[in-house]
C-alpha positions in Angstrom: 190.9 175.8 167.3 189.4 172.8 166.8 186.9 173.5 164.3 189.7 174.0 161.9 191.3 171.2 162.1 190.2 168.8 158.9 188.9 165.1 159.3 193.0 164.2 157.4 194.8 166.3 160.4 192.8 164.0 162.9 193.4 161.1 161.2 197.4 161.7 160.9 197.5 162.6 164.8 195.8 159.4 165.8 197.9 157.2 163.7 201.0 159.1 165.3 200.1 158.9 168.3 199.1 154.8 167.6 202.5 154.9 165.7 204.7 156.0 168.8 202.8 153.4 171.1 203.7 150.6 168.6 207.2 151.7 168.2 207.5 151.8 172.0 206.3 148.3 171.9 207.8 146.5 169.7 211.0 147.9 171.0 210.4 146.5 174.5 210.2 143.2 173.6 211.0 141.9 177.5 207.0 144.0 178.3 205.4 141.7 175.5 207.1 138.4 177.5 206.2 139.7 180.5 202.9 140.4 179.7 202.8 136.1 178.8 204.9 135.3 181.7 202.0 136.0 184.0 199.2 134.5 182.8 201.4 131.3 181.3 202.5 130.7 184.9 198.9 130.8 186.4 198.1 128.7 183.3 200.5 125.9 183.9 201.6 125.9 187.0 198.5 126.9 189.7 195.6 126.0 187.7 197.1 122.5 187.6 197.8 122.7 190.9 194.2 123.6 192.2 192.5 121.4 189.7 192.1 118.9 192.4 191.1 121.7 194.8 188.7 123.2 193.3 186.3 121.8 191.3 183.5 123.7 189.8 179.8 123.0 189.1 178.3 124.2 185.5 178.7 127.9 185.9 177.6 130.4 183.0 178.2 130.7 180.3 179.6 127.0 180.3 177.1 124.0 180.0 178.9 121.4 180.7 181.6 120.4 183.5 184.8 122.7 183.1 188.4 122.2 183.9 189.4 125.3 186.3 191.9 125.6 183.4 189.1 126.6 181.1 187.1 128.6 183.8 190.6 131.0 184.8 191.2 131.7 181.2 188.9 134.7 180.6 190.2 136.3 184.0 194.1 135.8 182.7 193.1 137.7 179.3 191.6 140.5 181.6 194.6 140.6 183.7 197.2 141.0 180.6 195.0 144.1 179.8 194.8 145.3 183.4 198.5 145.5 183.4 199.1 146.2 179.7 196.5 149.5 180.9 198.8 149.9 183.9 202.1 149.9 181.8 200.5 152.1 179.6 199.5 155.1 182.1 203.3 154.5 183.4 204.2 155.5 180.2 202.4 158.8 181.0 204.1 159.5 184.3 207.1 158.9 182.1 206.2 161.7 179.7 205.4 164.0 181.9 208.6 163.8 183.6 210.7 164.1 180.5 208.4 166.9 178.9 206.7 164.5 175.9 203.2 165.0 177.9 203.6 169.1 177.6 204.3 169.0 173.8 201.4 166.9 173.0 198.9 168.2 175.5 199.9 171.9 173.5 198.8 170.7 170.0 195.9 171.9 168.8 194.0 169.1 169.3 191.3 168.9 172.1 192.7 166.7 175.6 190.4 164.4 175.2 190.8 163.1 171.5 194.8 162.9 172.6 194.1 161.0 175.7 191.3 158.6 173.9 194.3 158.0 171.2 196.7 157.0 173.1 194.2 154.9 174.9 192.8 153.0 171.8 196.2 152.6 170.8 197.4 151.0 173.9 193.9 148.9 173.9 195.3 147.3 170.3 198.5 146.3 172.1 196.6 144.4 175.1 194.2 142.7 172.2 197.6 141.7 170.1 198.8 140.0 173.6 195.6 138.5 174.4 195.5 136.5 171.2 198.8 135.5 171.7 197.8 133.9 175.0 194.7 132.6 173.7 197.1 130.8 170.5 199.3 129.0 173.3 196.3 128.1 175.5 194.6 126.5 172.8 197.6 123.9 173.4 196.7 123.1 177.1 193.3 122.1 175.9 191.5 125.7 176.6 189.7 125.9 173.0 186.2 127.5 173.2 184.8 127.2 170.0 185.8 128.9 166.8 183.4 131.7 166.9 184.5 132.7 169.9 187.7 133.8 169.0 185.5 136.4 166.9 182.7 137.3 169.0 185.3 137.7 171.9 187.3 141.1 170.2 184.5 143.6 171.0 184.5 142.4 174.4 188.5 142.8 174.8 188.1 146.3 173.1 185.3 147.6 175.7 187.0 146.0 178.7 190.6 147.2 177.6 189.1 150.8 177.1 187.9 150.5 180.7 190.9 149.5 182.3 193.5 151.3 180.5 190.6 154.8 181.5 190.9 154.1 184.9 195.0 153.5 184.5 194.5 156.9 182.8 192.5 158.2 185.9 195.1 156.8 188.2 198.0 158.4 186.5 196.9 161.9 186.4 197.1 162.1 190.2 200.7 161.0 189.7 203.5 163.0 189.2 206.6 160.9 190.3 207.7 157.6 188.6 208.2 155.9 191.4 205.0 156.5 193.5 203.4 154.8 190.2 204.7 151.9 191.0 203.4 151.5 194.1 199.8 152.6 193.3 199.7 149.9 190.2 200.3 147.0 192.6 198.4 148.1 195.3 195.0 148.6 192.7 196.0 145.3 190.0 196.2 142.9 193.4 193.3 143.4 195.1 190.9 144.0 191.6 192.3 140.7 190.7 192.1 138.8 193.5 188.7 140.0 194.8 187.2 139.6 191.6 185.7 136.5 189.5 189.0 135.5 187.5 190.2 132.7 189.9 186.6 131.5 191.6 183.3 132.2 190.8 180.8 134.0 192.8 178.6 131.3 194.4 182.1 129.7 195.6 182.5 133.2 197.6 179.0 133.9 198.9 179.9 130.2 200.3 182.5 131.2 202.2 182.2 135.0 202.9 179.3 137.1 201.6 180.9 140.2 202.6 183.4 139.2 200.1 181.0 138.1 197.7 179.5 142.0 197.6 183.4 143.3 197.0 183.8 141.0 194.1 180.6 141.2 192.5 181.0 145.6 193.2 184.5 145.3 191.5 184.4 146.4 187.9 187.5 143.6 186.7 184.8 141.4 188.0 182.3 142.3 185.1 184.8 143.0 182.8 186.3 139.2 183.5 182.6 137.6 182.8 182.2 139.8 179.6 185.3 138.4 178.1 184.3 135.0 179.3 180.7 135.0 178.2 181.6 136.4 174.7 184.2 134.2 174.7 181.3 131.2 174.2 179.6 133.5 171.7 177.2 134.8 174.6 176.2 138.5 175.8 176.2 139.3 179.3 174.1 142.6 179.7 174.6 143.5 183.7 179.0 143.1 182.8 178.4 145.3 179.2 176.1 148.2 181.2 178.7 148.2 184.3 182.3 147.8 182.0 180.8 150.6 179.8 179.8 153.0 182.7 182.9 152.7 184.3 184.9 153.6 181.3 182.9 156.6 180.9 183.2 157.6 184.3 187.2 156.7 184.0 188.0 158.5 181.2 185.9 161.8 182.3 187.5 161.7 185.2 191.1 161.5 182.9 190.3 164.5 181.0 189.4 166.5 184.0 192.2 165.4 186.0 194.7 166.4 182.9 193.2 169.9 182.5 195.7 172.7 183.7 192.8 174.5 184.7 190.6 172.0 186.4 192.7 168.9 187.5 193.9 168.0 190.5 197.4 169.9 190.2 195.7 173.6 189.2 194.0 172.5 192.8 196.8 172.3 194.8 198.9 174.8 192.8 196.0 177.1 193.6 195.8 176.1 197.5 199.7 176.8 197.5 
């Protein structure tokens, strides 16, 4: 049915579908604080307390000395979109246990334009919080320069895509609130800590190559050093080609997964 559908009935079910995720927003004020919170606290509180610690050499895309303030920026603005992805796909298990998911997923839309909808729309939330972030750490002295600001919004568009996909991914295997919650903390922990958002590389190959290989294999890791090379107006091309495979992979493996027909729960209906 989709070939009759006309480019102004796309339009309006996008921007519905944008319109409920901003509604659902704005009226959970306590998920925009808490999506601050997190980063503010790593911000102000451990990043001045490992200052002293650890001290880093000129790493790319810097070229100068850096204040571990500076460096763990870029990996905070990944992290609000790896749980902004997170809380998003909750929202999903949500639906599907109240019956929203089984109206939308009847329309005559196809799955994957209403899945890649409410993707992008939650992707526009995560940017909004970023830039927030970015406004009040340009007040603890973390100010890369001005074109930066502008050069960095592809980058937090790509690597939100990916992340909130492979939420996406994650949440179709899901069927119960509660067993959500558990999955979300035991993928956002270990993608953030074993990734390049609180040391760099080198400093790991130093003191565990094993753990070098993890990080530099996790995909936060490249999305983290996309956002903090555009960040300085630079293009990292290894971080672009890996974000931008694993989203497609992600969000392939989303559609599948949320097909009646071919996902995991027409499987296990099936082997029932």
């Amino acid at each position: 049915m989709s070939h009759r559908l006309t480019p102004r009935m796309w339009l309006t079910a996008f921007l519905g579908i944008a319109r409920r995720e901003t509604l659902r927003f704005v009226n959970q004020r306590g998920r925009f604080l808490a999506a601050l919170v997190r980063p503010l606290v790593w911000l102000f509180i451990f990043a001045a307390g490992f200052r002293a610690v650890l001290g880093l050499s000129i790493t790319p895309p810097y070229q100068t000395y850096v204040l571990y303030e500076v460096y763990v920026t870029p990996g905070l603005c990944a992290m609000i979109q790896l749980f902004n992805g997170m809380q998003s796909s909750l929202s999903m298990v949500h639906d599907r246990e109240t019956g929203a998911m089984r109206t939308l997923l009847v329309s005559p839309f196809p799955r994957w334009f209403l899945l890649a909808a409410k993707l992008v729309a939650g992707v526009i939330v995560s940017i909004i919080q970023v830039y927030a972030f970015l406004a009040i750490a340009w007040f603890w002295d973390v100010q890369p320069p001005a074109i930066g600001y502008l050069a960095v919004l592809p980058a937090l568009f790509l690597s939100g895509l990916m992340l909130g996909a492979m939420g996406l991914f994650l949440s179709s295997a899901i069927r119960q609130l509660e067993n959500f919650a558990g999955v979300m903390n035991f993928v956002i922990f270990p993608m953030f800590f074993a990734s390049s958002a609180l040391y760099p590389l080198w400093r790991m190959n130093e003191s565990s190559p094993l753990l070098h290989d993890i990080c530099a294999a996790n995909p936060f890791t490249h999305a983290v050093e996309l956002i903090r090379f555009a960040l300085y107006a630079r293009f990292d091309l290894l971080s672009f080609l890996v974000v931008s495979g694993c989203l497609i992979l992600f969000f392939a493996g989303a559609v599948i997964m949320y097909d009646p027909a071919k996902g995991l729960w027409a499987r296990r209906k099936g082997g029932a």
